[in-house]
C-alpha positions in Angstrom: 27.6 -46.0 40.1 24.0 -45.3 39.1 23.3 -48.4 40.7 24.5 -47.3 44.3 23.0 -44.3 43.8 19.5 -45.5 43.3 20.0 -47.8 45.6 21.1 -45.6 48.4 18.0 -44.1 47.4 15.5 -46.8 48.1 17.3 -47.3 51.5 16.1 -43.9 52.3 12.8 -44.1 52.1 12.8 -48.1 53.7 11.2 -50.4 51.0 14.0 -53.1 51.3 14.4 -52.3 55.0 12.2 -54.8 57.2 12.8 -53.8 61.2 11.5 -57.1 62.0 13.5 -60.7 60.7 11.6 -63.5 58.8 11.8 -67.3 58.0 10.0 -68.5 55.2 8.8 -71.3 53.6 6.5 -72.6 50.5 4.7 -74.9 48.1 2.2 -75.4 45.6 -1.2 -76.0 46.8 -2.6 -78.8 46.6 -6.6 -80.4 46.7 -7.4 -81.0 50.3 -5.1 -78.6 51.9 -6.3 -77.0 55.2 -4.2 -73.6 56.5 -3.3 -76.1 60.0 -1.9 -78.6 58.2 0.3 -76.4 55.9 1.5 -74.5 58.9 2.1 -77.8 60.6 4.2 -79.1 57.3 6.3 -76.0 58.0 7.3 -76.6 61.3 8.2 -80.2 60.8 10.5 -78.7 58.1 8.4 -80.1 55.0 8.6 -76.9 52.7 10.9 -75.2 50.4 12.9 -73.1 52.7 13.7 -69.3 51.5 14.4 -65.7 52.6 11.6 -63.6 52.8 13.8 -60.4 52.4 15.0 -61.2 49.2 13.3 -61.7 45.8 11.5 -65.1 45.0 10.2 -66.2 42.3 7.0 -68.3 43.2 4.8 -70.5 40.5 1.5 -69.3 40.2 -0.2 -71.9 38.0 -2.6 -74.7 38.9 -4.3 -73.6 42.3 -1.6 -71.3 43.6 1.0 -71.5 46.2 1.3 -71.5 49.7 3.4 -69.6 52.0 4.2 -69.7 55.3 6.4 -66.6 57.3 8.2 -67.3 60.7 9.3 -64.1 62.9 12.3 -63.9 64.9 12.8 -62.6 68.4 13.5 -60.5 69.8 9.4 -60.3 70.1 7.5 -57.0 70.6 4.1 -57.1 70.7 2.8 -54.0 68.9 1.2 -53.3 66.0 3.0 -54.3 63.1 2.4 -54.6 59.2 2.9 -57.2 56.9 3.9 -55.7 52.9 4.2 -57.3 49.8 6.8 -55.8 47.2 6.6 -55.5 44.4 2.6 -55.0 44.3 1.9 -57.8 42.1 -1.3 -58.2 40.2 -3.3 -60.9 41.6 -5.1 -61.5 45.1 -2.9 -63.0 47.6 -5.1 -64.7 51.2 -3.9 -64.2 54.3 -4.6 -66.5 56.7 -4.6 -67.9 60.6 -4.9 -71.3 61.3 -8.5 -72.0 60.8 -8.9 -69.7 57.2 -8.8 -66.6 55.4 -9.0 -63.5 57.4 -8.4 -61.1 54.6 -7.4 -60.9 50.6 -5.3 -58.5 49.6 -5.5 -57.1 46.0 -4.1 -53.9 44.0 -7.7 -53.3 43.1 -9.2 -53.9 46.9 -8.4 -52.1 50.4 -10.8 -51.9 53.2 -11.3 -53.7 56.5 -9.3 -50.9 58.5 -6.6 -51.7 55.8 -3.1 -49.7 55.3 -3.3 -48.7 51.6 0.3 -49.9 51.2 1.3 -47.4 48.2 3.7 -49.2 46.3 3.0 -52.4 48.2 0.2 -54.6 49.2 -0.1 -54.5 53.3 -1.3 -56.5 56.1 -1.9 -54.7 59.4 -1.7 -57.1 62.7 -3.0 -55.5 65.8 -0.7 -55.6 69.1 -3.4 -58.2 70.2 -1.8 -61.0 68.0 1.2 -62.7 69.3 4.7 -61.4 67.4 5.9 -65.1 67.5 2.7 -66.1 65.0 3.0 -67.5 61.8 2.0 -65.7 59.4 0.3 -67.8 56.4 -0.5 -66.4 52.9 -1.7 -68.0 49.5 -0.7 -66.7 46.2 -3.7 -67.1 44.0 -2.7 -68.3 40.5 -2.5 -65.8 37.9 -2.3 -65.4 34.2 1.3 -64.7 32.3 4.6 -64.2 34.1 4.7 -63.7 37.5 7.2 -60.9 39.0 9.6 -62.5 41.9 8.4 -61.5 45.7 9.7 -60.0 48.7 8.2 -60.1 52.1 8.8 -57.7 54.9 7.2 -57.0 58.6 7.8 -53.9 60.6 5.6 -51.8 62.9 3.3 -49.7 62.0 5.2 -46.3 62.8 7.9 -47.3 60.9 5.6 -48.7 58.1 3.6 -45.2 58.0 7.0 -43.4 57.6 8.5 -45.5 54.4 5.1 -45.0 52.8 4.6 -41.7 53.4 8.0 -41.5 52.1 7.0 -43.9 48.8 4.1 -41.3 48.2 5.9 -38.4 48.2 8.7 -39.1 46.0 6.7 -41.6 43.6 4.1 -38.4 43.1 7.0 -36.0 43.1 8.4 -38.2 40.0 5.1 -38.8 38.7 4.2 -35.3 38.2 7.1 -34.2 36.7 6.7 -36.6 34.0 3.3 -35.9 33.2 4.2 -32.2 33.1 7.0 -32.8 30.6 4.7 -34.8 28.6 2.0 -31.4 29.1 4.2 -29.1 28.5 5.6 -30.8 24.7 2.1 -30.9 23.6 1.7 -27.3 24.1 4.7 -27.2 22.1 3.7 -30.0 19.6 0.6 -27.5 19.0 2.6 -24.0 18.8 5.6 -25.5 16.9 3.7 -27.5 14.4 6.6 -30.6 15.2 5.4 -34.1 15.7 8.5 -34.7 17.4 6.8 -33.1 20.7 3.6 -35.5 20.2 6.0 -38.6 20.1 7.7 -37.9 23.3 4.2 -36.8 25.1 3.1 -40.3 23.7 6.4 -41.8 25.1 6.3 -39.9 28.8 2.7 -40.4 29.0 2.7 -44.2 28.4 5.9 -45.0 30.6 4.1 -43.0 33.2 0.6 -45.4 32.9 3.3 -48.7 32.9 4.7 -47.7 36.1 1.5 -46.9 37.8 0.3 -50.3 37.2 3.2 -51.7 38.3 3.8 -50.0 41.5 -0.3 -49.8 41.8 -0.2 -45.6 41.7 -3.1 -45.9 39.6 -4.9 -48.0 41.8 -3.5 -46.4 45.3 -3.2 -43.4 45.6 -5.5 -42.4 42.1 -8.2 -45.4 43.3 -8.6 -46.1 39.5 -9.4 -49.3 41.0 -12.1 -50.3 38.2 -9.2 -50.8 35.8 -7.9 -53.5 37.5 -9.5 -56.6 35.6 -8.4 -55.0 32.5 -4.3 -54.5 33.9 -3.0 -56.8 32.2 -3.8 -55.6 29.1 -3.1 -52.1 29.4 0.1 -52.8 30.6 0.7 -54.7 27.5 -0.7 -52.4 25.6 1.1 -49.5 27.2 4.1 -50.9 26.5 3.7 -51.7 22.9 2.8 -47.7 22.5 5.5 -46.7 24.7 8.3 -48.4 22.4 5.9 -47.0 18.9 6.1 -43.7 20.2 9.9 -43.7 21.1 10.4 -45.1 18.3 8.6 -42.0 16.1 10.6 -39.6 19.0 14.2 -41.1 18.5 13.5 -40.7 14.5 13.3 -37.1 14.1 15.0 -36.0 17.4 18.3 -37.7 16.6 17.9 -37.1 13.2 18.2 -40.9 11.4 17.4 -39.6 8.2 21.1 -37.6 8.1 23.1 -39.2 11.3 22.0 -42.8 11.0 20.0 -43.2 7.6 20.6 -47.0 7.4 19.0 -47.8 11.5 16.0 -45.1 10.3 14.0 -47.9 8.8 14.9 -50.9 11.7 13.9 -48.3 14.3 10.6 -47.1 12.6 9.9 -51.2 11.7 10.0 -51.5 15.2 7.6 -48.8 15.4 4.8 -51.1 13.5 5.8 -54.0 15.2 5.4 -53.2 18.8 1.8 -52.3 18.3 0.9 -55.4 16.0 2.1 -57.4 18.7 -0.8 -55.7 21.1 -3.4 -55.8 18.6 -2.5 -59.7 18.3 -2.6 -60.6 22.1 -6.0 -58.6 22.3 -7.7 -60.9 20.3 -9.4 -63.7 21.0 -8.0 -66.1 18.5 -5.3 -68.5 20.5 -2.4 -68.9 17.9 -2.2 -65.2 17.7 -1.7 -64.8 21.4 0.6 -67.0 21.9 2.5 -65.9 19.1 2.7 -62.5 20.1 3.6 -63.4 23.7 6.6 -65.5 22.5 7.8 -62.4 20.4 6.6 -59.4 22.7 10.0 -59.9 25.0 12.7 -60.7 22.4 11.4 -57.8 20.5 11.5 -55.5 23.4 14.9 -56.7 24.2 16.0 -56.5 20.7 14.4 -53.2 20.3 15.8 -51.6 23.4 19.3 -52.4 22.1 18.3 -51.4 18.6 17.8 -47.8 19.8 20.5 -47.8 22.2 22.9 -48.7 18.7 21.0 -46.1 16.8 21.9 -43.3 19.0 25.1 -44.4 19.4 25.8 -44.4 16.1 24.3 -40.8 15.5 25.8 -39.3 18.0 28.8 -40.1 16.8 28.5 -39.0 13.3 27.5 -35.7 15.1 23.7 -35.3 16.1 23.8 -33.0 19.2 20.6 -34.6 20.2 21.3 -38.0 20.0 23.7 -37.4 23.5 20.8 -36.2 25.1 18.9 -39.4 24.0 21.6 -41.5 25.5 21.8 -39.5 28.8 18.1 -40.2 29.4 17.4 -43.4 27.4 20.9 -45.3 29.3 19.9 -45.6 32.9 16.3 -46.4 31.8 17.8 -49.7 29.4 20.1 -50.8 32.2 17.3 -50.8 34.7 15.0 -52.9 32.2 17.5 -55.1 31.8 18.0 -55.9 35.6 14.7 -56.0 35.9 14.3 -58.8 33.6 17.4 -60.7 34.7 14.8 -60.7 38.2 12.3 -62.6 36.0 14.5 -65.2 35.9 15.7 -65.5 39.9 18.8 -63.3 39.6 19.5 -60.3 41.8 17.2 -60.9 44.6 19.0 -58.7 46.8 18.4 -55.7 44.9 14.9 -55.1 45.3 15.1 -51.0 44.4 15.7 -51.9 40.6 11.8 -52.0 39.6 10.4 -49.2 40.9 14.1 -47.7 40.6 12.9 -47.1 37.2 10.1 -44.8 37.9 12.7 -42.7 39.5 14.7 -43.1 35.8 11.7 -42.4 34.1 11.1 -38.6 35.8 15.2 -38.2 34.8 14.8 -39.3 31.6 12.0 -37.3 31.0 14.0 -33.8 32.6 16.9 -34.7 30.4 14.9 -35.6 27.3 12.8 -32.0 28.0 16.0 -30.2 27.9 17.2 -32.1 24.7 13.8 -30.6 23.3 14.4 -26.9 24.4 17.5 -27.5 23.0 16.0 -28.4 19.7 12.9 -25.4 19.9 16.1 -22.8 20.3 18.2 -24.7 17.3 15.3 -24.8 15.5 14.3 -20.8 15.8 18.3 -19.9 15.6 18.1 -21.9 12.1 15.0 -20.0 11.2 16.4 -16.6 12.4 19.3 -17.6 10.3 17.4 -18.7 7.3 15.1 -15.6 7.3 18.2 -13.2 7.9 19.8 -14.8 4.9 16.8 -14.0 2.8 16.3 -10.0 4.0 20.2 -9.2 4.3 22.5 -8.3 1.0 24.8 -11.5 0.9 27.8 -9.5 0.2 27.1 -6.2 2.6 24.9 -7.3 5.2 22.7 -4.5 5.5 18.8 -5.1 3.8 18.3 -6.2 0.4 15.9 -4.4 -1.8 13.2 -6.6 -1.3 13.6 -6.7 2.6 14.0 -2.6 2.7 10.9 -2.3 0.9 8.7 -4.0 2.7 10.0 -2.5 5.9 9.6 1.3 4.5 6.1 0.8 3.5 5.6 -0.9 7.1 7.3 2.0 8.7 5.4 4.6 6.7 1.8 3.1 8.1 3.4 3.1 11.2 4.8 6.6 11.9 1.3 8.6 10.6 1.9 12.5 11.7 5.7 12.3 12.6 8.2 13.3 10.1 9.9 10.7 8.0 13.1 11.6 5.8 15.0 9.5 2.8 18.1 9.2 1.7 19.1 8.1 -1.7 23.2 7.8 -2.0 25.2 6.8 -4.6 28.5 6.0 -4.9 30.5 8.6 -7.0 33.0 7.2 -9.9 32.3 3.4 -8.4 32.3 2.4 -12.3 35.4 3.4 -12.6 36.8 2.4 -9.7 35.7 -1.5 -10.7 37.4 -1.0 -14.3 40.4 0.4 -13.0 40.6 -2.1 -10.0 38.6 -5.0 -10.3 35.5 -6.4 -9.0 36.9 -7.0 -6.1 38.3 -4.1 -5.1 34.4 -3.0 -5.9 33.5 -5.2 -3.4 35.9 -4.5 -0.7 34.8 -0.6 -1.4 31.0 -1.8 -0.8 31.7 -3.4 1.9 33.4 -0.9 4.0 31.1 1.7 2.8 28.2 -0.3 4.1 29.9 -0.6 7.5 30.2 2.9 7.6 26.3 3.5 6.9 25.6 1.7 9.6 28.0 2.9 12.1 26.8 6.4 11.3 23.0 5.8 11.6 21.2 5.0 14.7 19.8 0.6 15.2 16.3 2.0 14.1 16.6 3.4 10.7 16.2 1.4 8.0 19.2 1.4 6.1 19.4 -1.2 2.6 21.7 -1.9 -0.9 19.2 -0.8 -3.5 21.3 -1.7 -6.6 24.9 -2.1 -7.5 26.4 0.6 -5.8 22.8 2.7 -4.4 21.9 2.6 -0.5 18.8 4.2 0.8 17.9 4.8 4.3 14.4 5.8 5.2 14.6 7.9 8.9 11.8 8.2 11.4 11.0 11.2 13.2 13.5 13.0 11.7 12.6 16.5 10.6 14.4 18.3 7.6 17.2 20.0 9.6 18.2 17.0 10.9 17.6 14.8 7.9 20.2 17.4 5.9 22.7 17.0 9.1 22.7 13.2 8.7 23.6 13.2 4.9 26.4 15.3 4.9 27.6 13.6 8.2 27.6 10.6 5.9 29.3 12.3 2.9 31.9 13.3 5.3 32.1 9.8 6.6 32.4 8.1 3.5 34.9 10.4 2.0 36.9 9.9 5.3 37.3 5.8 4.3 40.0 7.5 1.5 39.6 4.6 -0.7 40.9 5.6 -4.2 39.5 5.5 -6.9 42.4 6.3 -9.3 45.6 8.3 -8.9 43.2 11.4 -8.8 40.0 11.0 -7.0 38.8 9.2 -3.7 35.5 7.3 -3.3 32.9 9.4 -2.2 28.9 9.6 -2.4 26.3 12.1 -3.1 23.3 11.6 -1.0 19.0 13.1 -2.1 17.1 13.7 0.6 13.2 13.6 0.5 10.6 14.4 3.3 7.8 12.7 3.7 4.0 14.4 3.0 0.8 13.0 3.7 0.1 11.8 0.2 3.6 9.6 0.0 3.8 6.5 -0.8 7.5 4.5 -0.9 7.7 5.0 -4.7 6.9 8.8 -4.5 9.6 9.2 -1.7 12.7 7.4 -3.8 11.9 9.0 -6.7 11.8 12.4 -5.2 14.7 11.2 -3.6 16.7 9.8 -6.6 15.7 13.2 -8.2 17.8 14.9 -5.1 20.5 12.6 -5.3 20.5 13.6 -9.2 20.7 17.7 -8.2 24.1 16.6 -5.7 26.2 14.8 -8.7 25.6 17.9 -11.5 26.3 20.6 -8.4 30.0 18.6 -7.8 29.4 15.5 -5.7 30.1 14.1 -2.4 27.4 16.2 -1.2 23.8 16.4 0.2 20.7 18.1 -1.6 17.7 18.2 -0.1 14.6 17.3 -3.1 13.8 21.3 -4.7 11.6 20.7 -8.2 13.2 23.2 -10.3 10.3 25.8 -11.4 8.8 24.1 -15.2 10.2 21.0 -14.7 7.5 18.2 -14.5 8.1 14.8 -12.4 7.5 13.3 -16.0 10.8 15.1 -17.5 13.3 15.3 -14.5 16.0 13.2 -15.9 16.9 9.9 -13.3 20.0 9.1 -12.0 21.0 6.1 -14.7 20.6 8.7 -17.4 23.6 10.8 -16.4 27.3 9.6 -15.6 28.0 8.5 -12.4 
C-alpha cells in the first residue's frame, strides 16, 4: 500500500514518465573505439540490447561503458532534454558522431545547461534531428555503481517535472532539517541527549539524500564537495546508523522494555563509525575490510532495530510505536533500494528518492513521538514534585510544602492584609482510641476535603501535624478572616462524624493578622496561641489572637500542653 502510494506520487511530479520512447543499447569500451563506429555497431545490432526506461545496471570498471539511445517516431522536432536518473556520481560524455560535445557531472553545469535537480540533463536544440542517436559514455567510477534509467522529453514538459522535483524535494528537505533544529533547542532546554541523537540522525539522513539526489550540489551548488562525495556519503551513513542507534536507546527505553537488544543496538553504535574511520584510511586491508562489512552490517543493523522496537513495543514502551511508524517505511524502502543494486525492480524507479519523501515522514512522526515524550516527561515531573509537596494521605500541602509557600506569599503580598488560621481537630485522640486508625483517617480525610471546598484555589491551605491544618489568606482583612473560620467550624461540624456516643468531630480554629514585623513563625504561634483561647472557651469555635494583659509570649501555654 505504501508502495502505490509513493509511487503514485513520483508519477505526479513525472521522473519515471518519458513523453518520448527509447531503444537502447551498450558495451564496455574498449582501446581504439571512435563514437562512429560504436554508433555503427549499434545499428548492425552488435550491442547488448536494453530498455532505457527501466533501471540498468551498467559496469563501470576498466575504461567505462558505452551507450547508445535510439528514439522512436512519431518525430517532433523541438527542443527536447535528455536526463539521467538517478544522478549518479561520476561524469558521463555525451557525444555525436565525431566526439564529445558535453560532460555531464553532479558537480558541473554550464554551457546553456538545464540543472536537472534530481537528475543529470542534456538539452538538444530543435535544430538537431528527433530521429538522432543519441551516444553517451559512462566514465568508470570507484565502488558500486547505482542502476540507470534514461528518459527524453521536451523541454516544457522537462521544466514542469523539475520544477515539480524542486519543490517537493525542498518542501521535504526543510521539514527535516527543521525537526532536526527544533530538537536541539530542545536537547539544550531539556538537558536530554535523546534530542541531540535524533538531530544527529535527521541531520545526517538529510546530508545522504542530498548527495544522492545531488540537492547539495543542485539546487545548494555545494559543488566543491564533490571530489570528496564519496566519502561523506560513507561517512554520513555510518553517523546516521551511530546516532539512531544512541536515539532508539533512550527513546524506546532498552534499558526497561528490551534490556537484552540495549547492548547489540548500542554495539552497533561503535561499529558503524569504526567501519568509516577504516575506509578513510589509507592502509588497503582496512578498506577493503570495511567495505566487505559496511553492507551486511547495515542490513543486519536495520533489522536489528527493527527487532528491538518490536520487541519494546510489545512489552509496553509507548514510544517504541512511534519508532516503528517512522523507522518501517524508511527500512522497506532501503531494502528495495538495495535489491536495485543487484538488477531487481527496474520498473520501479520512485523507490530511491522515494525515500527522501520517508525521510521528512519519519522525521514528522518521530518529532511527535518526542513531544510526546517532553509532555510525559513534565507530567512525570509534575507528578513527582506533587508527590513531594502534597500530604500522602489528605492531599492538601505537607508542612514542608506550606512553609515554603507562606514565607513566599508573605514577601509577596507587602501592604495588603494577610490572615492565619490554625485549626485543630477537637477530641480526634479519642476518636482514633475509640475507633481506630482508620477511622482517624477516614475523619482526616473528609475534613481535608471540606477545607478545601470551603476556601477559595488561592489560599494556602496545608496538614501541619497529626490532626492540625493551617491556612495562610491573602488580602483578607480581620472581618473577613473571622467570617471564614467560623464558616469552617460550621462546615466541619456539619460532616457529623462521631466521635463517641456523645460528641461529633469538630475544630477550633486561631486566627492571627499579619503586621509588618511578621515573619511565618511569629504568625503560627500567635495563631496556635488563638487556637489555644477557642478550646478552653468550649470549642468548635473561632478566636481571633487577643494577648491577655501580663501574659508574656514566653508564658502563654501552647496547644500540646492542654487536652485536646
Amino acid at each position: 500500500m505504501a508502495g502505490s502510494v509513493l509511487g503514485l506520487l513520483w508519477l505526479w511530479f513525472g521522473v519515471v514518465h518519458a513523453a518520448m520512447l527509447l531503444d537502447g543499447g551498450w558495451r564496455e569500451v574498449r582501446p581504439g573505439d571512435t563514437p562512429a563506429a560504436v554508433l555503427e555497431q549499434f545499428r548492425q545490432g552488435q550491442l547488448a540490447a536494453f530498455d532505457p526506461s527501466l533501471l540498468h545496471s551498467f559496469p563501470r570498471e576498466g575504461s567505462g561503458t558505452w551507450v547508445v539511445l535510439r528514439p522512436q517516431p512519431p518525430w517532433v522536432d523541438e527542443e527536447r532534454v535528455l536526463t539521467i536518473y538517478p544522478p549518479a556520481l561520476g561524469r558521463i560524455t555525451v557525444f555525436d558522431g565525431e566526439g564529445p560535445i558535453s560532460t555531464l557531472a553532479l558537480d558541473q553545469a554550464g554551457g546553456g545547461q538545464p540543472l536537472g535537480h534530481g537528475r543529470l540533463a542534456f538539452r538538444y536544440p530543435a535544430s538537431v534531428p528527433a530521429s538522432t542517436l543519441i551516444l553517451l559514455r559512462l566514465e568508470p567510477v570507484q565502488g558500486l555503481s547505482p542502476p540507470l534509467s534514461f528518459h527524453l522529453e521536451s523541454l516544457n514538459a522537462f521544466l514542469g517535472h523539475d520544477a515539480h522535483w524542486l519543490t517537493l524535494f525542498s518542501a521535504c528537505f526543510a521539514v527535516m532539517l527543521a525537526m532536526a533544529l527544533m530538537a536541539l533547542c530542545f536537547a539544550l532546554m531539556l538537558r536530554d541527549n535523546t534530542f541531540s541523537w535524533y538531530a544527529g540522525y535527521i541531520f545526517c539522513y538529510a546530508l545522504i539524500q542530498s548527495i544522492q539526489t545531488g540537492f547539495l550540489f543542485h539546487p545548494l551548488e555545494a559543488t566543491w564537495l564533490a571530489p570528496s562525495a564519496s566519502l561523506l556519503e560513507s561517512a554520513g551513513i555510518a553517523l546516521s546508523v551511530a546516532f539512531a542507534a544512541l536515539f532508539m536507546t533512550r527513546f524506546c527505553e532498552l534499558q526497561r522494555f528490551a534490556p537484552l537488544l540495549r547492548a547489540p543496538v548500542l554495539a552497533l553504535a561503535i561499529g558503524m563509525p569504526l567501519l568509516a574511520l577504516m575506509r578513510s584510511t589509507s592502509i588497503g586491508l582496512l578498506v577493503d575490510v570495511s567495505q566487505a562489512l559496511v553492507d551486511p552490517l547495515l542490513i543486519l543493523g536495520a533489522l536489528l532495530m527493527l527487532l528491538t522496537a518490536i520487541v519494546a513495543a510489545s512489552h509496553g514502551s509507548r514510544h517504541a510505536w512511534f519508532f516503528l511508524v517512522g523507522w518501517t517505511p524508511l527500512l522497506a524502502l532501503t531494502a528495495l533500494s538495495t535489491a536495485q543494486l543487484s538488477g531487481a525492480l527496474p520498473g520501479m524507479g520512485w523507490i530511491s528518492d522515494a525515500s527522501v519523501v520517508a525521510g521528512a515522514f519519519e522525521a514528522i512522526v518521530l518529532s511527535i513521538g518526542l513531544g510526546d515524550r517532553a509532555l510525559t516527561m513534565r507530567r512525570d515531573r509534575d507528578m513527582v514534585r506533587a508527590l513531594a509537596d502534597n500530604d500522602s494521605l489528605t492531599g492538601v500541602l505537607n508542612r514542608r510544602a506550606w512553609s515554603e509557600g507562606a514565607e513566599a506569599l508573605l514577601e509577596e503580598s507587602t501592604g495588603r492584609p494577610v490572615a492565619l488560621l490554625f485549626l485543630d481537630l477537637d477530641r480526634f485522640k479519642l476518636l482514633n482510641d475509640q475507633q481506630g486508625h482508620r477511622a482517624g483517617d477516614h475523619a482526616l480525610i473528609e475534613v481535608a476535603e471540606a477545607l478545601r471546598a470551603e476556601l477559595r484555589p488561592s489560599d494556602l491551605l496545608g496538614r501541619y501535624g497529626g490532626e492540625e491544618f493551617i491556612a495562610m489568606l491573602d488580602g483578607v482583612v480581620q472581618e473577613q478572616a473571622m467570617q471564614v473560620a467560623t464558616r469552617l467550624c460550621r462546615r466541619v461540624h456539619r460532616l457529623e462524624i462521631p466521635v463517641n456516643q456523645e460528641f461529633m468531630l469538630s475544630v477550633s480554629i486561631g486566627v492571627a493578622m499579619r503586621t509588618s514585623i511578621d515573619t511565618v513563625e511569629m504568625l503560627i504561634e500567635r495563631a496556635d496561641q488563638a487556637m489555644y483561647q477557642a478550646k478552653v472557651s468550649g470549642r468548635n469555635q473561632a478566636r481571633l489572637y487577643d494577648r491577655p494583659p501580663g501574659i508574656t509570649d514566653q508564658a502563654w501555654p501552647r496547644v500540646s500542653e492542654v487536652e485536646p
